[in-house]
N, C-alpha and C positions, 0 to 999 in steps of 0.2 A: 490556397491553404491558409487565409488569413480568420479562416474558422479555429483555428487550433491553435492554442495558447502555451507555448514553450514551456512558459514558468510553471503553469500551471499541469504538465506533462511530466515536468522534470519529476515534480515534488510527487505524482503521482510512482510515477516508476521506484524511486526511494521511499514513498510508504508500499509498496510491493512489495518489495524487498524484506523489509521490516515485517511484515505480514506473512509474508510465507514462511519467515525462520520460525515464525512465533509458531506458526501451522505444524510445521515439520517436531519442532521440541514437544510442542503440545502432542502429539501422537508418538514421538518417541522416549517419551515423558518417564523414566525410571529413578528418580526421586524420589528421596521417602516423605516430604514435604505435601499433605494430602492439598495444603491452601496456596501454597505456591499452583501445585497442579490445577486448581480451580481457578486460581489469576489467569494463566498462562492460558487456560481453556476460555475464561470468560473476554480473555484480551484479544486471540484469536478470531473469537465470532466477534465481537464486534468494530472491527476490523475489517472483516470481509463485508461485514452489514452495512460498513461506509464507506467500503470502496465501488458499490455497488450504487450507493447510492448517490455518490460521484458521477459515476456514469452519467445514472439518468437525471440528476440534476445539470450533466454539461450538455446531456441532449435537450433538457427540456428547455435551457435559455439561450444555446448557442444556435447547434443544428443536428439532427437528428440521426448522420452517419458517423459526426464524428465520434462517437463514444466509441465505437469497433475498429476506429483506426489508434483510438488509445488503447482501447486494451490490450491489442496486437501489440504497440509499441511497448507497454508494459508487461507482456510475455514478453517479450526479448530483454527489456531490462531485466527482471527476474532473473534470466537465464545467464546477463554477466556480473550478477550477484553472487556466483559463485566464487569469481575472480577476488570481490573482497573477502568473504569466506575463509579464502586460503588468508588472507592476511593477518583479517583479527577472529577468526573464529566463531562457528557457527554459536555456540552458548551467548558469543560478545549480542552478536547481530540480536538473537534471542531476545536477552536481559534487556538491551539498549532500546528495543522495540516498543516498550512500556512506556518511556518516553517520546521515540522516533516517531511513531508513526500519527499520535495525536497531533503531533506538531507538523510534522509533514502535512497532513488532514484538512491541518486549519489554513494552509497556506495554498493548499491546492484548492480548496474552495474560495481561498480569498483571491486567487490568478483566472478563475471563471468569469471570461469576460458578458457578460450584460446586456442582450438588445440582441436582436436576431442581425448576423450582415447583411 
């Protein structure tokens, strides 16, 4: 397992997280705020557009399964996202996402380790 990069998993599952509230507020979006709603939609997609592209940039310099055993891992973080949820509330996760997950982004691609093993 010395293909898969902890840090670089961690930071993924916590932009998951941050992404999917953004997903879920974006679609259940009842503000009267038409430009908030267009942030929140434009922050969404692209979001998913570089979590994707995460993927395949861990497959294209690591190894080529691992991207499926990350995203697996980040379904299941997603799924004890709920756990903070309860704590600070889905709006928090939401709002906080604007800044969370670019920064999560840049560190998950900065933990992408380099050179085939």
């Amino acid at each position: 397992m010395q293909a898969l990069s902890w840090p670089s998993i961690g930071f993924f599952c916590l932009f998951g997280i941050f992404v999917f509230y953004q997903q879920l507020h974006a679609k259940n979006f009842r503000g009267s705020s038409q430009g908030f709603a267009l942030a929140l939609n434009i922050s969404a997609f692209l979001g998913m557009l570089t979590g994707l592209a995460y993927l395949v940039s861990y497959g294209w310099h690591v190894v080529w399964w691992a991207p499926t055993v990350i995203f697996i891992i980040g379904i299941l973080a997603t799924m004890l996202g709920f756990f903070v949820e309860r704590i600070v509330g889905s709006m928090a996760l939401s709002a906080s996402a604007f800044v969370g997950w670019p920064l999560c982004a840049y560190f998950m691609f900065n933990f992408i380790p380099h050179g085939r093993p």
